[in-house]
C-alpha positions as a Python dict, from the first residue, in 0.01 Angstrom:
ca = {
    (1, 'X'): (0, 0, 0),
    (2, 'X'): (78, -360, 90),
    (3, 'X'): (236, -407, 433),
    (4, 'X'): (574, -541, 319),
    (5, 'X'): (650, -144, 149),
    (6, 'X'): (440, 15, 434),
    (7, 'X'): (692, -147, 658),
    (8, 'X'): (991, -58, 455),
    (9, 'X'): (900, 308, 427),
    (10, 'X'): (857, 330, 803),
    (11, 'X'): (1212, 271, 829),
    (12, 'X'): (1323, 489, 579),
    (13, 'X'): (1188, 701, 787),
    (14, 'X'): (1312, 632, 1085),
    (15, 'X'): (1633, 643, 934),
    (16, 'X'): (1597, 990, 802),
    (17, 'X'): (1509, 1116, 1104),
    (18, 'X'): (1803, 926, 1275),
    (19, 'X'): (2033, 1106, 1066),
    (20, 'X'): (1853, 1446, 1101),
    (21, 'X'): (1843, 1410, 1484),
    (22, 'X'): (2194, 1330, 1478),
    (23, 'X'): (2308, 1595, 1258),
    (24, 'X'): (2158, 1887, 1472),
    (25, 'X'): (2302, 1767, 1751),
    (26, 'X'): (2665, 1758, 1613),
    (27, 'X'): (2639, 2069, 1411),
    (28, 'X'): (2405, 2237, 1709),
    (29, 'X'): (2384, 2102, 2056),
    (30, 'X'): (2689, 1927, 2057),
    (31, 'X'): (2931, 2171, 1875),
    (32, 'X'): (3045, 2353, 2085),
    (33, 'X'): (3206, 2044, 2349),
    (34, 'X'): (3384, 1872, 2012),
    (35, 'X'): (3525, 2183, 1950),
    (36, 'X'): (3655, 2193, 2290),
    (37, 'X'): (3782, 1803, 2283),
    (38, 'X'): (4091, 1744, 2383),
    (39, 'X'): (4310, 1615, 2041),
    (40, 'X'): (4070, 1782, 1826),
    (41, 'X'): (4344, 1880, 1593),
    (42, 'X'): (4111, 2142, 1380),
    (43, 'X'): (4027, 2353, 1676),
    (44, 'X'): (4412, 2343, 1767),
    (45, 'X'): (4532, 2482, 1434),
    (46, 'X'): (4219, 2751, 1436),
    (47, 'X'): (4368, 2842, 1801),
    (48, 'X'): (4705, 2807, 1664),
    (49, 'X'): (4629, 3040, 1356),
    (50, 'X'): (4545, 3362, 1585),
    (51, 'X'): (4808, 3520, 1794),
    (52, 'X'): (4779, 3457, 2163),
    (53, 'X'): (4747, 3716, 2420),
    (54, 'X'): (5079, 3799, 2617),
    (55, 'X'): (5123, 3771, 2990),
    (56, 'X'): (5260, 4041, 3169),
    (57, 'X'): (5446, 4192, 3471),
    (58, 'X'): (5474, 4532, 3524),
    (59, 'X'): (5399, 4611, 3155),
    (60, 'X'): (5700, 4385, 3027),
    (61, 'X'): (5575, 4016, 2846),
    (62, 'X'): (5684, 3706, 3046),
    (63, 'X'): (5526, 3490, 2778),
    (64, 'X'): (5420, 3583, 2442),
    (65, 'X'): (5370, 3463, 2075),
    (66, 'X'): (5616, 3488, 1800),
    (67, 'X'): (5540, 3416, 1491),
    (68, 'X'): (5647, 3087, 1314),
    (69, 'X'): (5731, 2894, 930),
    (70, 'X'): (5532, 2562, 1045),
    (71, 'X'): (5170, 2485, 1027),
    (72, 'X'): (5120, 2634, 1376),
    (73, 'X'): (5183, 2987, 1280),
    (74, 'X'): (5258, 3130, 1599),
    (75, 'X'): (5572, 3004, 1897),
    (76, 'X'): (5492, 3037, 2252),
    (77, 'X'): (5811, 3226, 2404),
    (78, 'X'): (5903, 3267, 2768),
    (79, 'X'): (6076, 3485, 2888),
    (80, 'X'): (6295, 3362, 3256),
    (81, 'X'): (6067, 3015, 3187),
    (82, 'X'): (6190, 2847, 3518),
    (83, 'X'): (6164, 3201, 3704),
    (84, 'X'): (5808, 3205, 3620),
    (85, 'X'): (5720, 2861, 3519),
    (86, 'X'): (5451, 2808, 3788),
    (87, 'X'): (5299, 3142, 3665),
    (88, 'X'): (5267, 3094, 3370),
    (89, 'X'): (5245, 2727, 3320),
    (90, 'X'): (5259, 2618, 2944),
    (91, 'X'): (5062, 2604, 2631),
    (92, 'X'): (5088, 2290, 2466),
    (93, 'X'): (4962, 2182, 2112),
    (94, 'X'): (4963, 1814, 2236),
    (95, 'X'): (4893, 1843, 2577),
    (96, 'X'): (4717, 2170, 2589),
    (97, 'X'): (4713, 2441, 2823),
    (98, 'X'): (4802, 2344, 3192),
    (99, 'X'): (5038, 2450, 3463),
    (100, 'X'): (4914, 2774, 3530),
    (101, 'X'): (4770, 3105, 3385),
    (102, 'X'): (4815, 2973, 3049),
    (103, 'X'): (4562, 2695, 3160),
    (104, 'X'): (4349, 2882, 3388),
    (105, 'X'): (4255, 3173, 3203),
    (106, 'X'): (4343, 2961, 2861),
    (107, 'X'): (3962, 3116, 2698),
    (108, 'X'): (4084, 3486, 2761),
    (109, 'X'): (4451, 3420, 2631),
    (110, 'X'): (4295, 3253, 2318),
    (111, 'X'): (4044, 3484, 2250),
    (112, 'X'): (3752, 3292, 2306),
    (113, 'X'): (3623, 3400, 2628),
    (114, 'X'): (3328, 3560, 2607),
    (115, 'X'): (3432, 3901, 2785),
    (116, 'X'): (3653, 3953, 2446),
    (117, 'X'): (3277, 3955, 2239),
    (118, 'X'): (3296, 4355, 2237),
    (119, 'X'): (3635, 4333, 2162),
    (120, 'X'): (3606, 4120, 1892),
    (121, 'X'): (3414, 4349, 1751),
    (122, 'X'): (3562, 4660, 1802),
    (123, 'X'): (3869, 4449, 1619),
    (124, 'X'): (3703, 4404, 1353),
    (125, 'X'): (3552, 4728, 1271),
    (126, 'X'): (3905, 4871, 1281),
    (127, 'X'): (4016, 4616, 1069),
    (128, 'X'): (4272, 4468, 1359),
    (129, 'X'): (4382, 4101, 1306),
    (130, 'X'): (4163, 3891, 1593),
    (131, 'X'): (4428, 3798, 1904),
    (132, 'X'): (4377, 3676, 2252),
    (133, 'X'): (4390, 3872, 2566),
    (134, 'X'): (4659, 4011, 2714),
    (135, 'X'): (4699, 3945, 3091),
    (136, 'X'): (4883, 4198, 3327),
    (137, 'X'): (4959, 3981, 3645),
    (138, 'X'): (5013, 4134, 4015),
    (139, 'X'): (5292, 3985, 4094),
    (140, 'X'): (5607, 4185, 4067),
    (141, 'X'): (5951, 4071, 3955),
    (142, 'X'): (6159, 4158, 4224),
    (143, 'X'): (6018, 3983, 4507),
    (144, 'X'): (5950, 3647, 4272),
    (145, 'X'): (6311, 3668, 4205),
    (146, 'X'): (6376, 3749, 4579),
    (147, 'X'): (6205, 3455, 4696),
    (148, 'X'): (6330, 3267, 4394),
    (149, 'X'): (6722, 3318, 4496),
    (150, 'X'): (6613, 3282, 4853),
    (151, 'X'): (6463, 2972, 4854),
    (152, 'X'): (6739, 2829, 4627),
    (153, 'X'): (6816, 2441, 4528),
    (154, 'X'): (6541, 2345, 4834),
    (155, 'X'): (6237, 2204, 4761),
    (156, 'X'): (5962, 2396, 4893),
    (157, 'X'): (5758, 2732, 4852),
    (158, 'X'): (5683, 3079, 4933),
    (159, 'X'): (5421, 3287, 4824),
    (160, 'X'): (5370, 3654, 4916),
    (161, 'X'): (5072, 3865, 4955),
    (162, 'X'): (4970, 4199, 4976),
    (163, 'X'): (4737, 4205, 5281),
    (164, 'X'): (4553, 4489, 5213),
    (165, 'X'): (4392, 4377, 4849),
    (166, 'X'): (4491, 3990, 4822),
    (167, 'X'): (4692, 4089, 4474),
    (168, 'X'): (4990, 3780, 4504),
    (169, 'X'): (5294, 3951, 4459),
    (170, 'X'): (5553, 3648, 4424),
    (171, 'X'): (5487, 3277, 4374),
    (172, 'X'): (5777, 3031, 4414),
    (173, 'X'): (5761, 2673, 4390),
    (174, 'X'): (6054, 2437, 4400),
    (175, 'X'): (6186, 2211, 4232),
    (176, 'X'): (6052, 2455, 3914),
    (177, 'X'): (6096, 2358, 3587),
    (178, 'X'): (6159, 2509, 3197),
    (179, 'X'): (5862, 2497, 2985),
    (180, 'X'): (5997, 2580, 2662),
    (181, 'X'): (6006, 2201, 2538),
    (182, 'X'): (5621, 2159, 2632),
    (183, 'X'): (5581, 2420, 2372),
    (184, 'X'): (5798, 2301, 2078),
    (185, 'X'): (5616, 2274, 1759),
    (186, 'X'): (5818, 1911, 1754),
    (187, 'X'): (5605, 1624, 1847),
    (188, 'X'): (5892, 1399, 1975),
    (189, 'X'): (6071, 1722, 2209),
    (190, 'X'): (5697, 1795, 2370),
    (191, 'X'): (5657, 1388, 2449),
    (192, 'X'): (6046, 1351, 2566),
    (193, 'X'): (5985, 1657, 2781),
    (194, 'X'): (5613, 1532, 2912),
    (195, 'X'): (5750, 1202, 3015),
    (196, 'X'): (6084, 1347, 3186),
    (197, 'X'): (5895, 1612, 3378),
    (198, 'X'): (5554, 1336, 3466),
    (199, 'X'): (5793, 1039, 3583),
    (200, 'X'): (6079, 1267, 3834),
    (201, 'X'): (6019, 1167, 4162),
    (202, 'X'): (6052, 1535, 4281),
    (203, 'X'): (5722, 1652, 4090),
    (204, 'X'): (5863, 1946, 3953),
    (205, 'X'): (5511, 2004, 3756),
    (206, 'X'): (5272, 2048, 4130),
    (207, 'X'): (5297, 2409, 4208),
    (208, 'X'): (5317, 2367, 4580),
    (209, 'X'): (5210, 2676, 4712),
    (210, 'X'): (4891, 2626, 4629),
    (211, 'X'): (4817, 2210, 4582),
    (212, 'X'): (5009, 1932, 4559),
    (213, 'X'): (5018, 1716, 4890),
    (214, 'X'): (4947, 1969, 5134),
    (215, 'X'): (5156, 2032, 5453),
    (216, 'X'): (5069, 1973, 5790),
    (217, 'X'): (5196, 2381, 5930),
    (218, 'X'): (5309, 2282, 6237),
    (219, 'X'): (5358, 2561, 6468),
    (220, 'X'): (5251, 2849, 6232),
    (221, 'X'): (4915, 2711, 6284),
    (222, 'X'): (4923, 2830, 6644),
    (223, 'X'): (4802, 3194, 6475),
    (224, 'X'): (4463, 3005, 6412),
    (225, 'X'): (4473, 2821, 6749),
    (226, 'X'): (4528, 3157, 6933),
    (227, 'X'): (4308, 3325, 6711),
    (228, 'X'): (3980, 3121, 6810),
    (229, 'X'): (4117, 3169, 7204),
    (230, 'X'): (4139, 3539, 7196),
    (231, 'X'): (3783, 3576, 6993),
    (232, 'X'): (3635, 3293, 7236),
    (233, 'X'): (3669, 3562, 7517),
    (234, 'X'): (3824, 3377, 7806),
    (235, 'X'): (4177, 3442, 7702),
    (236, 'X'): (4398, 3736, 7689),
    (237, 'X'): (4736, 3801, 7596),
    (238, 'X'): (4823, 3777, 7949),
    (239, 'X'): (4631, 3468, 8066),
    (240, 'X'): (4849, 3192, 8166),
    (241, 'X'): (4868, 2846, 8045),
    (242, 'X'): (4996, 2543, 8156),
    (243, 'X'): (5325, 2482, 8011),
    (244, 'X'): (5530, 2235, 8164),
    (245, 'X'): (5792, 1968, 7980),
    (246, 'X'): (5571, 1737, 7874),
    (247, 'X'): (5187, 1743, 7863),
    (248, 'X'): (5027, 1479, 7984),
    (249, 'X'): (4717, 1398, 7741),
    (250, 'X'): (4406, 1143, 7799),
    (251, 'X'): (4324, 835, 7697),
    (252, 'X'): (4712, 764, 7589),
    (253, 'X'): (5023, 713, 7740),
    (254, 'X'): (5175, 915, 7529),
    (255, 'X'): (5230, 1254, 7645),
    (256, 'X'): (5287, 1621, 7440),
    (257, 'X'): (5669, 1732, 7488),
    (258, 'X'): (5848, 2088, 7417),
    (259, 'X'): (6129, 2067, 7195),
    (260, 'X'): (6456, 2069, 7463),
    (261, 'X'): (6250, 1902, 7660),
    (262, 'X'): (6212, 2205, 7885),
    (263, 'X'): (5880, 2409, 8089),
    (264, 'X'): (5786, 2719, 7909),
    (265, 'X'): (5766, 2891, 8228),
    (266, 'X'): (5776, 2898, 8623),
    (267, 'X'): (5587, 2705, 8773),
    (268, 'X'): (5508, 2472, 8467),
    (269, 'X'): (5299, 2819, 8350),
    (270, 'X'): (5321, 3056, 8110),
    (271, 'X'): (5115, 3361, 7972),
    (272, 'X'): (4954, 3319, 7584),
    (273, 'X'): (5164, 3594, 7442),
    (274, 'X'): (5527, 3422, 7551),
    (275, 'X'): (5340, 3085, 7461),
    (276, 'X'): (5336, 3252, 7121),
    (277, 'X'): (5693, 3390, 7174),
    (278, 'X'): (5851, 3062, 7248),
    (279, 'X'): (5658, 2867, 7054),
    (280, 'X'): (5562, 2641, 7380),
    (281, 'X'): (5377, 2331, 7229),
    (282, 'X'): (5246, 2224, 7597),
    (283, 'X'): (5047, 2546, 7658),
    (284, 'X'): (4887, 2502, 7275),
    (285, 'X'): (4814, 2148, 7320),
    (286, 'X'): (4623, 2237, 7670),
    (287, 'X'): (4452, 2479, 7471),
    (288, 'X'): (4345, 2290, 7157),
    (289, 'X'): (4183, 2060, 7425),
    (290, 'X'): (4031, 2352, 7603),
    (291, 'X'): (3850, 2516, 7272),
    (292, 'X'): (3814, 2156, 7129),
    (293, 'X'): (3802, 2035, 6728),
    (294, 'X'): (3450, 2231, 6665),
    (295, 'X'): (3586, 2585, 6740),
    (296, 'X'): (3914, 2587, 6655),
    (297, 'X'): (3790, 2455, 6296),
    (298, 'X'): (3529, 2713, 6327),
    (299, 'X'): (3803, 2985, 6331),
    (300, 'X'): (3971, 2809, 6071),
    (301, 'X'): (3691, 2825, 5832),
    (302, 'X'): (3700, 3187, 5879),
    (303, 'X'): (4045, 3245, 5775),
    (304, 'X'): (3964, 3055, 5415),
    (305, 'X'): (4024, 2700, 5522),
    (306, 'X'): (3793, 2476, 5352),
    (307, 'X'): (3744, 2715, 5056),
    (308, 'X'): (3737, 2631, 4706),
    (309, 'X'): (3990, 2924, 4570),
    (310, 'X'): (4090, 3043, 4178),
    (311, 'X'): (4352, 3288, 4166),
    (312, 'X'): (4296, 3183, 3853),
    (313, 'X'): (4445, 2858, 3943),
    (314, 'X'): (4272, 2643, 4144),
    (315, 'X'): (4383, 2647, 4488),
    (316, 'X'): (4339, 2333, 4681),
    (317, 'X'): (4129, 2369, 5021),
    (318, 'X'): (4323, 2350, 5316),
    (319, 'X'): (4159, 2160, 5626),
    (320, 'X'): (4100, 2093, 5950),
    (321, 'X'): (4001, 1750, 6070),
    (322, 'X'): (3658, 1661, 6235),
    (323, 'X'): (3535, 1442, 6506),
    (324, 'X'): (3866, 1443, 6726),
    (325, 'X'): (3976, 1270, 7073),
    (326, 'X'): (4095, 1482, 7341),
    (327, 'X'): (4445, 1359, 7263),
    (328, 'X'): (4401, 1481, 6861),
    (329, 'X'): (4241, 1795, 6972),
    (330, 'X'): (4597, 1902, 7138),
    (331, 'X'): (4778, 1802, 6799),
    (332, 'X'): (4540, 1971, 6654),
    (333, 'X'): (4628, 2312, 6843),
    (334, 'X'): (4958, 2313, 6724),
    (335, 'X'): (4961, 2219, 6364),
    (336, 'X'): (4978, 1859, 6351),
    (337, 'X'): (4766, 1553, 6334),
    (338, 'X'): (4579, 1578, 6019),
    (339, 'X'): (4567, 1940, 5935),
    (340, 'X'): (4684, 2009, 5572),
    (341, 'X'): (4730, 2366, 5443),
    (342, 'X'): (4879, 2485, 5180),
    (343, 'X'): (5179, 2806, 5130),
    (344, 'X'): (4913, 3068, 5026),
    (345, 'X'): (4630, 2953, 5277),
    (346, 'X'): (4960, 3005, 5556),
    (347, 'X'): (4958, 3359, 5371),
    (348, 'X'): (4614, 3444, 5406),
    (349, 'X'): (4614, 3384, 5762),
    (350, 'X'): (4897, 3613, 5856),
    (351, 'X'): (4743, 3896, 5603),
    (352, 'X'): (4419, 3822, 5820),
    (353, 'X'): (4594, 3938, 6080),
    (354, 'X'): (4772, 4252, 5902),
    (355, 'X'): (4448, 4337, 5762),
    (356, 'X'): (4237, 4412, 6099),
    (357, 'X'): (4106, 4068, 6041),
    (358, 'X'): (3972, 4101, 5737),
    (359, 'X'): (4095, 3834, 5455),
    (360, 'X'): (4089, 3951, 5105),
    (361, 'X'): (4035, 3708, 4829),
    (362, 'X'): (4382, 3648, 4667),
    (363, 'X'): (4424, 3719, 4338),
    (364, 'X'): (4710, 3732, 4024),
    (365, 'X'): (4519, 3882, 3746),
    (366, 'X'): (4534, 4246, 3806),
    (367, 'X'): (4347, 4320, 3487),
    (368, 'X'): (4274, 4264, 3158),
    (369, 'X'): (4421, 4384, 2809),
    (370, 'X'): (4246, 4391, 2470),
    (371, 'X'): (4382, 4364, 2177),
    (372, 'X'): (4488, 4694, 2150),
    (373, 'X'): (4641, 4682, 2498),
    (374, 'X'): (4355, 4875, 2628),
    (375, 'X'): (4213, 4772, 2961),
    (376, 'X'): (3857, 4556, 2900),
    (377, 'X'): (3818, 4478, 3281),
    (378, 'X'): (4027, 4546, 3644),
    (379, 'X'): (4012, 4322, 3919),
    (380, 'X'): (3872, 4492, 4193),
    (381, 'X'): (3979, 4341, 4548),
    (382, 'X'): (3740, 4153, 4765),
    (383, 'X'): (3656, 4073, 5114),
    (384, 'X'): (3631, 3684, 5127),
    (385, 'X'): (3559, 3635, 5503),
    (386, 'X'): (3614, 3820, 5842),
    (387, 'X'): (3799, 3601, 6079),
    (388, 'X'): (3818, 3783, 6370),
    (389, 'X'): (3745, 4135, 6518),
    (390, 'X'): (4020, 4469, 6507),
    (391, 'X'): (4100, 4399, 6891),
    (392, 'X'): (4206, 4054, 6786),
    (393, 'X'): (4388, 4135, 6505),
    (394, 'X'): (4604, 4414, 6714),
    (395, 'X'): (4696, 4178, 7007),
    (396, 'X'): (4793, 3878, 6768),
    (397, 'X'): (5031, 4162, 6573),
    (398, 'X'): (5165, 4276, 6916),
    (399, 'X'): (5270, 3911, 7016),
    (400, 'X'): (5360, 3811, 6634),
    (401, 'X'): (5587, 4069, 6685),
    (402, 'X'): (5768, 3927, 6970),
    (403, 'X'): (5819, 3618, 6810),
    (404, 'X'): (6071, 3820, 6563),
    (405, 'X'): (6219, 4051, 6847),
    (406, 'X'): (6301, 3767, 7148),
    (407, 'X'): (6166, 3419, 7037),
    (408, 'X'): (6203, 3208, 6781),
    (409, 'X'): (6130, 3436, 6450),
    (410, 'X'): (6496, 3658, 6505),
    (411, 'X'): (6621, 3537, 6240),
    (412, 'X'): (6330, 3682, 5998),
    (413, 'X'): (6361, 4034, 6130),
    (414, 'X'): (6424, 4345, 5854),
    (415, 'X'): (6677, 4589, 5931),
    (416, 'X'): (6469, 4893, 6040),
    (417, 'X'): (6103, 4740, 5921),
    (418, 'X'): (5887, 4630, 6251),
    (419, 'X'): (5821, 4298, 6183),
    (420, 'X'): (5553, 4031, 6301),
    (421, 'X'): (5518, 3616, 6235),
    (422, 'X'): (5510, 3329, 6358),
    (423, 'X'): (5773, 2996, 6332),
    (424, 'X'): (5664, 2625, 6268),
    (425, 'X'): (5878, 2302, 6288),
    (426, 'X'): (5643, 2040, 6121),
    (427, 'X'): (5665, 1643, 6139),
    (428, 'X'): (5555, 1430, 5861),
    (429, 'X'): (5668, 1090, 5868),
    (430, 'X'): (5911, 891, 6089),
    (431, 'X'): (6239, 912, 6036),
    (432, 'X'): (6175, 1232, 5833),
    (433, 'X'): (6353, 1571, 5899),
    (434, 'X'): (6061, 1799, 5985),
    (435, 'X'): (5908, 2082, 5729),
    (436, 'X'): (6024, 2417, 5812),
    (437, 'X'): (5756, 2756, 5833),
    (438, 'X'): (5775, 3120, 5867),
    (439, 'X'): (5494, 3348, 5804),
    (440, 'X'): (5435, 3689, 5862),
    (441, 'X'): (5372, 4028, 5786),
    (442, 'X'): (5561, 4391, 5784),
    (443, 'X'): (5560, 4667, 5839),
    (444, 'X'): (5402, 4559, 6178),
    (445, 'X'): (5203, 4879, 6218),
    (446, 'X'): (5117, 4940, 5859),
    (447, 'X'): (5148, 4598, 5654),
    (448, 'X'): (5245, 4615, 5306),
    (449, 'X'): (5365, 4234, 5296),
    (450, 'X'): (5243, 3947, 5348),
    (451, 'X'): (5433, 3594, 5339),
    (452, 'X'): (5443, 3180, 5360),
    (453, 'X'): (5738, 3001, 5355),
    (454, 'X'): (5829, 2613, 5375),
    (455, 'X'): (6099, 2420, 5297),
    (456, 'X'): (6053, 2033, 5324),
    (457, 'X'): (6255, 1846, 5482),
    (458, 'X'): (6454, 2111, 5642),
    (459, 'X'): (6623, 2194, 5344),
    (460, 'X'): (6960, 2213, 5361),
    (461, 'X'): (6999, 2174, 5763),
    (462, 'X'): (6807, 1864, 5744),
    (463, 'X'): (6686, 1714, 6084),
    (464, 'X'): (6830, 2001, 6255),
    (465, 'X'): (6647, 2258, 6110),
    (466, 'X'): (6416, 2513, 6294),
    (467, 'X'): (6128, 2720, 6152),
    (468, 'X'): (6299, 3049, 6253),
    (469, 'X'): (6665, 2970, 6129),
    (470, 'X'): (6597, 2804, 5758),
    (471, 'X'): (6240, 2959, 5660),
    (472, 'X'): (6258, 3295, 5841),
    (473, 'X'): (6571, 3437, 5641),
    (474, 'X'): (6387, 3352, 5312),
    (475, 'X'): (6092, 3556, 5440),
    (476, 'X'): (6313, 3849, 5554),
    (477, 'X'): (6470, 3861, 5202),
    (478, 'X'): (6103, 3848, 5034),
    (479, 'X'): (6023, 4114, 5259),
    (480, 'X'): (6337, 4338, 5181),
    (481, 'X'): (6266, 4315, 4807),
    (482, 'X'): (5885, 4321, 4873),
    (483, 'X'): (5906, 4711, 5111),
    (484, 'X'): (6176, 4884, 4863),
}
């Protein structure tokens, strides 16, 4: 063979095994990520063509699939879409699945997950048309619409927990918003509805209790702060703290005053539990400098901050700030500075508490559903962390308590329920009205409920709100709904 076709047939080939290499990697190795690629309009119409699994509270469908005349076959329906649109989120043929469970457990509503294989099976030796999964959620309609009603036209959120399991039993976030155009099977209603919802200024999309840009907690952060005192062993409930008018802090001349401008005490003292009482930002400040940065974001870590949560959403990490002055250190201690939490880390924290200090891993998918509506799996609840000991727990509940009986939590309390929590007035930029906080638990001596609230800006009261008089009535009515 002369070297001219020896050369030619070399590149054949080459060619041929180009193609061939190329081939069984799209039909192979590479399947199945084009099938999952975004605008891949074939694997939208397959997902399209089966009916999707329906989500569900208490047995009764907040979203499910009816079927439809168009190519798409099937029409995602909500049921109370603004109610629950941070639940449920949306399921999108041009923007896909986002929002909430409908993106977050997206593979088991679909049917593709691969805890549906025996299912699928089972399906189709009884001759049963293949659906998604059906999803039976934890959280339970009366306290979402509690805190939904309760919260009202403010922008904020509230999120409720029971302490003893971590099963979320409401999730509010406001402004909310109505999902049903994200889901029209017209092209030009889903983009008109994208772009409205994507450019208002009030991000009605961000669920904030869980991401979002976080909130510094302010006050309610003195639960963590008093935490990592009583478990470092030289404090009690009765130890006393400096607490005069204004705290006088190193290395600035800028001191750390009490709102009113007022001691917390005789003296310019005052014990830990009425520091918790009153709120009395001196005596926290003193201590965040006493414990310093390292073990106060010790305890932190203990209570969940820093961890990377799915409940199934993903739940942004709250934190604590490292490497900290003196001066930072007593910002720190009460809930300013750079710490950022979110609504349900606020949560977890006071069901710490409730829970003998044990915090459960939170969680909104109670179990579930095949397509015969029998149960293919149960979420089982978890111990994610212990942050402190029993004794701890008990003396934090006994001055929580307090707070809602003299100091500043009154106006939280529950007609005959014992009550414990904590108030938090948070600043967040200068010439801003402050964030307002409640969280707690109840009942005090056998916790059923646990709950965050905020409301930015102070909500309707504006620059004269307080934690206790515009967040703690919101938690009282979550409660209400949450006990009966």
């Amino acid at each position: 063979m002369n070297q001219p076709i020896r050369r030619l047939s070399m590149l054949v080939t080459l060619m041929f095994a180009a193609i061939l290499a190329s081939s069984t990697w799209i039909q192979v190795l590479g399947a199945q990520d084009i099938n999952n690629a975004d605008g891949n309009r074939r694997t939208q119409l397959e997902n399209y063509a089966r009916e999707r699994g329906q989500i569900l509270l208490s047995g009764q469908p907040i979203a499910t699939s009816e079927p439809s005349s168009d190519d798409l076959q099937w029409q995602r329906v909500y049921t109370h879409p603004e109610l629950y649109s941070h639940v449920t989120g949306y399921y999108s043929f041009t923007y896909g699945p986002g929002g909430g469970v409908e993106g977050a457990a997206d593979g088991l509503l679909s049917g593709r997950d691969d805890k549906l294989f025996y299912d699928r099976i089972t399906g189709t030796i009884a001759g049963r048309t293949p659906k998604g999964a059906s999803l039976e959620l934890t959280v339970r309609p009366k306290v979402q619409q509690a805190a939904e009603q309760a919260l009202g036209d403010q922008r904020g959120a509230v999120v409720a927990l029971d302490p003893r399991t971590g099963a979320i039993l409401a999730m509010v976030s406001h402004p909310d918003y109505d999902p049903t155009g994200l889901v029209s099977h017209d092209p030009n209603v889903e983009k008109e509805t994208w772009e409205r919802l994507n450019s208002d200024p009030a991000r009605p999309l961000v669920n904030r209790a869980i991401g979002g840009n976080l909130y510094p907690p302010g006050s309610v952060f003195k639960i963590v702060t008093a935490a990592a005192a009583l478990e470092d062993g030289e404090w009690d409930p009765d130890s006393m703290l400096p607490g005069p008018a204004n705290l006088d802090l190193p290395q600035t001349d800028v001191g750390l005053p009490n709102h009113g401008g007022q001691p917390c005490g005789p003296n310019d003292e005052v014990s830990l539990e009425i520091a918790v009482q009153n709120s009395c930002n001196t005596a926290f400040g003193w201590l965040g400098m006493e414990l310093g940065g390292k073990k106060i974001r010790n305890q932190a870590s203990k209570f969940g901050f820093g961890d990377d949560l799915q409940v199934p959403m993903d739940v942004a990490p709250s934190s604590v700030p490292t490497k900290l002055s003196p001066p930072q250190e007593a910002q720190v201690g009460i809930g300013q500075y750079d710490v950022r939490v979110t609504p349900l880390q606020v949560a977890m924290v006071s069901a710490a508490v409730a829970n003998d200090g044990d915090v459960m891993r939170p969680y909104m998918i109670g179990s579930v559903l095949g397509s015969d509506l029998s149960t293919i799996e149960e979420t089982k609840p978890e111990k994610l962390s212990e942050a402190m000991d029993a004794e701890t727990s008990d003396q934090l509940t006994d001055m929580m308590e307090l707070v809602v009986t003299n100091g500043t939590g009154t106006p939280a309390a529950v007609p005959g329920v014992s009550v414990a929590g904590k108030t938090g007035t948070a600043e967040h930029a200068p010439d801003a009205a402050p964030h307002a906080w409640f969280t707690g638990f109840a009942p005090a001596d056998n916790p059923e409920v646990a709950v965050a609230v905020v409301v930015e800006d102070g909500g309707r009261a504006g620059s004269e709100a307080y934690g206790g008089s515009v967040a703690g009535p919101i938690s009282s009515a979550v409660m209400k709904a949450a006990l009966e």
